[in-house]
C-alpha positions as CSV (number, residue, x, y, z in Angstrom):
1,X,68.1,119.7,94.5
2,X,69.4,119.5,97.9
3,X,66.4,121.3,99.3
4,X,64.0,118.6,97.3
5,X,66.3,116.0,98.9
6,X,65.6,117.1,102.6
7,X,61.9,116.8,102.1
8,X,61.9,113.7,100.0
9,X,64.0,112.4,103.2
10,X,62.0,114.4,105.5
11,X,58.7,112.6,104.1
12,X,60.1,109.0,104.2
13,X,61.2,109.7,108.0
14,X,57.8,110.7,108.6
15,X,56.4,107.7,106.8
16,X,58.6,105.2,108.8
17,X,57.0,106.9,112.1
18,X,53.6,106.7,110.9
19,X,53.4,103.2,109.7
20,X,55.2,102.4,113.9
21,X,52.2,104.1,115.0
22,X,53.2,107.7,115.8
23,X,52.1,111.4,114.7
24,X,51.9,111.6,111.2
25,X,54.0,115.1,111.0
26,X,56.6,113.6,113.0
27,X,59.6,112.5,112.8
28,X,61.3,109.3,114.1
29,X,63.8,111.0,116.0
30,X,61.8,113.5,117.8
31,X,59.2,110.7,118.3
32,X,62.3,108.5,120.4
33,X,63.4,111.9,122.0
34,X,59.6,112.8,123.1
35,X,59.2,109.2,124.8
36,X,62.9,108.9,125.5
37,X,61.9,108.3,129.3
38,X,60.8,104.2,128.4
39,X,63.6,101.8,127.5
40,X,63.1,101.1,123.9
41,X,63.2,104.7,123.1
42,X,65.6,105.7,125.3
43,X,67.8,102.9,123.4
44,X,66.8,104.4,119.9
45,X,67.9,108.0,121.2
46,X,71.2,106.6,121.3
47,X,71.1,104.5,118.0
48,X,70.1,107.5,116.4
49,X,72.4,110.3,117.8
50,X,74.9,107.4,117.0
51,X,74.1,107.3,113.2
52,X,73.9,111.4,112.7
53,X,77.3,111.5,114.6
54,X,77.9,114.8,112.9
55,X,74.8,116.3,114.1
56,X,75.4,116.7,118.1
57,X,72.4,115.4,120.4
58,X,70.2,114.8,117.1
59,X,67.2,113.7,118.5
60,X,66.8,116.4,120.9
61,X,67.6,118.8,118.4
62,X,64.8,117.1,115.8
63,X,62.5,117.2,118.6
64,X,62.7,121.1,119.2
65,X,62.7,121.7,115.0
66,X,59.3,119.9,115.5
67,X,58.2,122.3,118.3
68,X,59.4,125.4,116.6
69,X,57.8,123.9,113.4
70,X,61.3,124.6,111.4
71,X,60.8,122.0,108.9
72,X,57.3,123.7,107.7
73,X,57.6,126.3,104.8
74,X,57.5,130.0,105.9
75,X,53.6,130.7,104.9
76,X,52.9,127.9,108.2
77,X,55.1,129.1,110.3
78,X,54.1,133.2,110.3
């Protein structure tokens, strides 16, 4: 249940950053931490790493689980 809850979340998250205009595989907070360098997202780094308190420098770390592709089941990623 918990893994089915990741990906259900996981989708949404990917949702919300494709209806904004972004990559369709990506998520929100690697999309702020990718364009970080302009204002608004630079301001929504923060809201966000603010919200996932418990998950140090979130947006940075979302953005390098997109890079590495860790969200993608193994048969993508080998």
């Amino acid at each position: 249940m918990q893994h089915w809850a990741f990906h259900v979340a996981l989708a949404i998250d990917q949702l919300v950053n494709a209806l904004l205009g972004g990559y369709a595989d990506e998520s929100l907070s690697a999309r702020a931490y990718r364009r970080r360098s302009e204002p608004l997202w630079g301001l929504l780094v923060r809201l966000l790493d603010w919200m996932f308190f418990w998950h140090a420098a979130h947006c940075e770390g979302a953005y390098w689980a997109e890079k590495k592709g860790r969200h993608l089941p193994k048969e993508y990623r080998e």
